[in-house]
Structures are given as C-alpha cells and as structure tokens.
C-alpha positions, 0 to 999 in steps of 0.5 A, a space after each residue: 132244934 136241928 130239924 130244919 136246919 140243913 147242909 146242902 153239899 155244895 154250898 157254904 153255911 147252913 140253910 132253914 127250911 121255909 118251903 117246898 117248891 116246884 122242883 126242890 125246897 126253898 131255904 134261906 142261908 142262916 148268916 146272909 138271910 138270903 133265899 135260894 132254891 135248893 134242887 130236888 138233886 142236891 144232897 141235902 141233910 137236916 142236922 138231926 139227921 147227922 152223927 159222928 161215929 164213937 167206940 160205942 156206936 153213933 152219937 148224934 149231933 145235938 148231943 155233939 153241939 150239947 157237949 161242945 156248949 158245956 166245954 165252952 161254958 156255953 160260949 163260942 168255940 174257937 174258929 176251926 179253919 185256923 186251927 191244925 188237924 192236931 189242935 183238933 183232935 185234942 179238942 175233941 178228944 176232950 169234948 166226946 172223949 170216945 169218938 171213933 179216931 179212924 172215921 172221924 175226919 178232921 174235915 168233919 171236926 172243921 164242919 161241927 165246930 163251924 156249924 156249932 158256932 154259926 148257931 151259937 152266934 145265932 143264938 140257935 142253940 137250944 138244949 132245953 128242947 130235948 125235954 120237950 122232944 118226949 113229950 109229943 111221943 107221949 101225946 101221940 099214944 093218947 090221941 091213938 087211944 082217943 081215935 080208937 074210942 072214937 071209932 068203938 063210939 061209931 060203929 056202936 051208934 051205927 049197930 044202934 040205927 040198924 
C-alpha cells in the first residue's frame, strides 16, 4: 500500500513512484498528477518506511492510517491545519492511545492526518493488503527450496557425464 508512496522534504503533498532517472527518481505529485524529478540529494522517504514512536516502541504508519480509518468509520478525518495542537493530541491520544507524548510533535500529528486523507480522498487507502504482505515471504522459502533442488538436479547430471 505504502511502498511507493513517498514524502520529499521540501515540497508539499505526497509522490508516487514511477521511475528512477538520470539523477534522482521521477514522481508524480498524487493530488495535481503532475511529473517532477525528485534529485538524488533530496530527502525522500516512502511511507512504509515511517512510524511514530509509543511506550512500547515504534508503530508503523499503516498500522497509524489503520487506526485512524476504524475511528473514522472508514471516512475522512478532520483537516489538521485548523485545528489547535490540543485538539490534536486528544485525538490522537484516542486513536493510538499509547504514542509516545514527549517525541511525537503535533507537526507530526498535522502530517499523518494530512497524509491519511489525502489517501482517503484517494482512495488509496487499503487495509486488506496486509494479509497479502505474508504471502510473498512464504512463497520466497519455496522457490529457495525449489532452486536448491534444482541445483542438487545439476550437479548430479553433471557427475553422470563425467
């Protein structure tokens, strides 16, 4: 879901992924559409990549953007730019009830929530994908035991021609 959604520090909004390039990575800004080099010195993150720290460790932003979808009956959430930095941290003192008050900046809060629904908006949004995230892992392990056959295959038929 995340993986090719980026944040490029400097510039509003979120990015997709398209291409790499010459000297950075192609992206498309995800509300306009509109294509723009993103250079190989920018500071760019994917949104798998992000989590917000709690009391028990880190929690990653799907499981954030999970949360914040069963709160809001899988609707659109409030827009955080006009909202106080107490309004905030109520909500999401309700929403991830365990986050970590000290290191989780309400700037933070502002970008999640701007980022949940710009996503939502979107469409983007899917929670089913975790299911199929096991999958691929399971599927690896077999085609590790496949090669490893194969290879045993080879290097018998290789003693048989000697």
């Amino acid at each position: 879901m995340l993986k090719d959604i980026l944040s490029i520090a400097g510039y509003p909004g979120l990015y997709k992924y398209l291409k790499n390039s010459r000297n950075g990575i192609i992206v498309e800004n995800l509300e306009t559409g509109k294509r723009m080099n993103a250079d190989a010195t920018a500071r760019i993150n994917s949104l798998e990549d992000i989590s917000i720290y709690t009391d028990e460790g880190d929690m990653e932003l799907k499981d954030v953007f999970k949360a914040i979808h069963e709160h809001e009956n899988g609707q659109k959430s409030f827009n955080p730019k006009k909202t106080s930095g107490k309004e905030l941290k109520e909500y999401f003192s309700k929403v991830v009830p365990n986050y970590d008050e000290d290191r989780v900046y309400t700037s933070d809060m502002k970008k999640i929530l701007t980022w949940y629904n710009t996503l939502q908006q979107l469409d983007m949004i899917d929670l089913s994908e975790e299911e199929g995230e096991k999958d691929p892992s399971g599927g690896d392990q077999e085609r590790s035991s496949e090669d490893t056959d194969n290879s045993e295959e080879q290097g018998s038929s290789e003693t048989e021609k000697d």
